[in-house]
N, C-alpha and C positions, 0 to 999 in steps of 0.2 A: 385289181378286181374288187367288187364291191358288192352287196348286197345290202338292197332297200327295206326296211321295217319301219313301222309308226309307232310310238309309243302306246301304247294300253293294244297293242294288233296281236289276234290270237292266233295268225296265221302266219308265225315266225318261221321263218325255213329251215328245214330240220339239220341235223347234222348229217353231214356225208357218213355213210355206211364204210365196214370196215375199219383198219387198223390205223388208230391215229393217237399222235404223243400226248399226253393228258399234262394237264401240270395244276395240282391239287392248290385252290386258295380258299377253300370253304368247307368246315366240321362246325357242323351245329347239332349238340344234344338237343333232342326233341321230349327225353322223359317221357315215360311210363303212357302208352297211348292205347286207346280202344280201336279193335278193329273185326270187323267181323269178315269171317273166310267158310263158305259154304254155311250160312247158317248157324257157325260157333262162333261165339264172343270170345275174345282171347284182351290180355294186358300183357302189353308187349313194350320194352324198353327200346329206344326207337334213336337211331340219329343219320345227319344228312352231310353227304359232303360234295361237294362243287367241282368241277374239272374245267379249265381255260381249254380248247384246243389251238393252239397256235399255229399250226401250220393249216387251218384254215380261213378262207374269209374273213373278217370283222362284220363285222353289222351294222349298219350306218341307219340309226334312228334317231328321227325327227321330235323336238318337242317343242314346240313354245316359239316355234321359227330355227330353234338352235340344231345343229347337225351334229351328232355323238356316234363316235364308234368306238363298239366294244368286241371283244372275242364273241364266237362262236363257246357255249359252256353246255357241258350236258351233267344231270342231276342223277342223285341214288339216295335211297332211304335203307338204312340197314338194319334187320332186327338183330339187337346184341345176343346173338350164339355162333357157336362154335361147333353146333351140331353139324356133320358133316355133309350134310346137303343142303345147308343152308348160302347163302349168298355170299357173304360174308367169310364164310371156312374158303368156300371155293376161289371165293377174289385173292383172298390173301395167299391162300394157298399157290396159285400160278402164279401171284407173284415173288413169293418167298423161293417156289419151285419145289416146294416141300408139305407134305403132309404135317397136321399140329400133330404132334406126339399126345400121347394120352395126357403128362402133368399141364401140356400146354393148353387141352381142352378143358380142363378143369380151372382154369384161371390166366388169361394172357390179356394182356393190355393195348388194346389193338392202335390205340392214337401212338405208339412207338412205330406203326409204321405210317398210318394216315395221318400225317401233320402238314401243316401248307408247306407248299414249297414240293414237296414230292413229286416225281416225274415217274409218268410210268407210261404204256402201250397197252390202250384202251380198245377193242374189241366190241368195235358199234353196229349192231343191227337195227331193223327198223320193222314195225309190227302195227297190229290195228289195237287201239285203244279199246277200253269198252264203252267208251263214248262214239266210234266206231271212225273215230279221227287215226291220221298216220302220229306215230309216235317216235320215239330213238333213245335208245337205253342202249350200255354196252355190258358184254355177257363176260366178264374176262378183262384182268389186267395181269402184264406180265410187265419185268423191267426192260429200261431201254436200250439196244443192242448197244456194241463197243461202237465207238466213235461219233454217235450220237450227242446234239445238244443240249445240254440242260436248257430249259425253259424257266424262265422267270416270271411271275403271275403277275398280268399288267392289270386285272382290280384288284382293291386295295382288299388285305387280309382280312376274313371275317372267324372269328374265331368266338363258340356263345357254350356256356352250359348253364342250366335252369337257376343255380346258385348266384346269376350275376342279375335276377330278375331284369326288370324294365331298364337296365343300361344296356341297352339291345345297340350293337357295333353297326355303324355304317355299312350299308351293303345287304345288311342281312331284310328277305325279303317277307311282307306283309305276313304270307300263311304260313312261315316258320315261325313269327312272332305270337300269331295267333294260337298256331301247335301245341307250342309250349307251352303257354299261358293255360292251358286244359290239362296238363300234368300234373299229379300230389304230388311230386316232389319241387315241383315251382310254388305254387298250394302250400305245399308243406314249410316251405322256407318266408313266404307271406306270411301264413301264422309265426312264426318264430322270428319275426323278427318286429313283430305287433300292427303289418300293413293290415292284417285282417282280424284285429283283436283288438281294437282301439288302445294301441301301443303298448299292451302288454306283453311282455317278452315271456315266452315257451322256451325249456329248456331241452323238451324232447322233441325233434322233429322229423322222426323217423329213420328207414336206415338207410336212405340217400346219403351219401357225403361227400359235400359243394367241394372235390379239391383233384380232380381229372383221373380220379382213380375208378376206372370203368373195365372192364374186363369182361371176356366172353363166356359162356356160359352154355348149359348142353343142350337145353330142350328146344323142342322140335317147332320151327316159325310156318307161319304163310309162307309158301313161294313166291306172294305178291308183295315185292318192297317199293313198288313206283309209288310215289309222288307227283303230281304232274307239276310241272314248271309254266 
């Protein structure tokens, strides 16, 4: 079975609702972003990670004459906290099966559990945009029952944080690239490294540091982490 799409077509077919195997091949820090939620401007530390669904259709899109299938993949943007009604507490939470302990909300490293390759049971509804288009986000991951198969991510690994500037990895798409590029701590490592200083090297570059040390944190996000895909 198959299903037709065109390349640059905005009316990609959603993912099937309910519970379906995820198999993570996509974390990309997004750094430090603006966003406004009723009114308040907030700066919110931001990242995205990718889900294959394999036990659905492929996708069979058209380019250039050429016929390309890929997985069915549904998208998340997470604001890094750990506050407990935030997205993020909650996702990891059903899937850990466990509440973070207080030392854990004060500092836990959340890419020890979202690293590609990860398989988990994704929790997909479907809702109206506020573009006022159908949409698909899932609300909930929990791990994959006993005798379940692991999945294997058939695109290729995309793995980005701000520290690796413009060596942006295959795969990783347009408005992730553009994301980031709006962040002081992508910003901040331009300066320091003289792209935006006419080659004068900074020593301070604030208290970003390029080395996957990202941890959650307590205060209170938007309810709104979609991204649209």
């Amino acid at each position: 079975m198959k299903l037709i799409a065109k390349a640059g077509s905005s009316d990609r077919p959603l993912p099937a609702a309910g519970m379906q195997q995820g198999v993570l091949y996509s974390v990309i820090v997004l750094g430090t972003q603006e966003t406004e939620y009723k009114g308040t401007v907030k700066q919110q530390f931001k990242f995205n990670v990718a889900w294959e669904l394999p036990h659905l259709p492929k996708l069979e899109y058209e380019d250039n004459g050429q016929k390309i299938q890929r997985p069915q993949c549904i998208f998340k943007t997470y604001n890094l906290s750990l506050f407990s009604k935030s997205n993020l507490a909650q996702d990891l939470s059903g899937f850990r099966g466990q509440d973070f302990s207080v030392e854990e909300e004060n500092g836990f490293d959340v890419f020890t559990i979202l690293k590609p390759g990860l398989n988990a049971l994704l929790q997909i509804t479907h809702y109206e945009g506020n573009d006022s288009k159908p949409k698909a986000k899932y609300i909930s991951m929990s791990q994959l029952m006993s005798g379940m198969i692991v999945a294997i991510p058939d695109n290729k690994i995309v793995e980005y944080e701000p520290a690796m500037l413009d060596n942006f990895p295959e795969g990783m798409p347009d408005w992730a690239r553009e994301t980031v590029a709006k962040s002081p701590e992508y910003q901040a490592i331009k300066h320091a490294t003289g792209e935006l200083r006419g080659g004068q090297a900074v020593d301070d570059v604030g208290p970003y540091q390029p080395n996957h040390d990202y941890v959650g944190d307590k205060p209170k996000p938007s309810p709104d982490d979609e991204v649209p895909f």
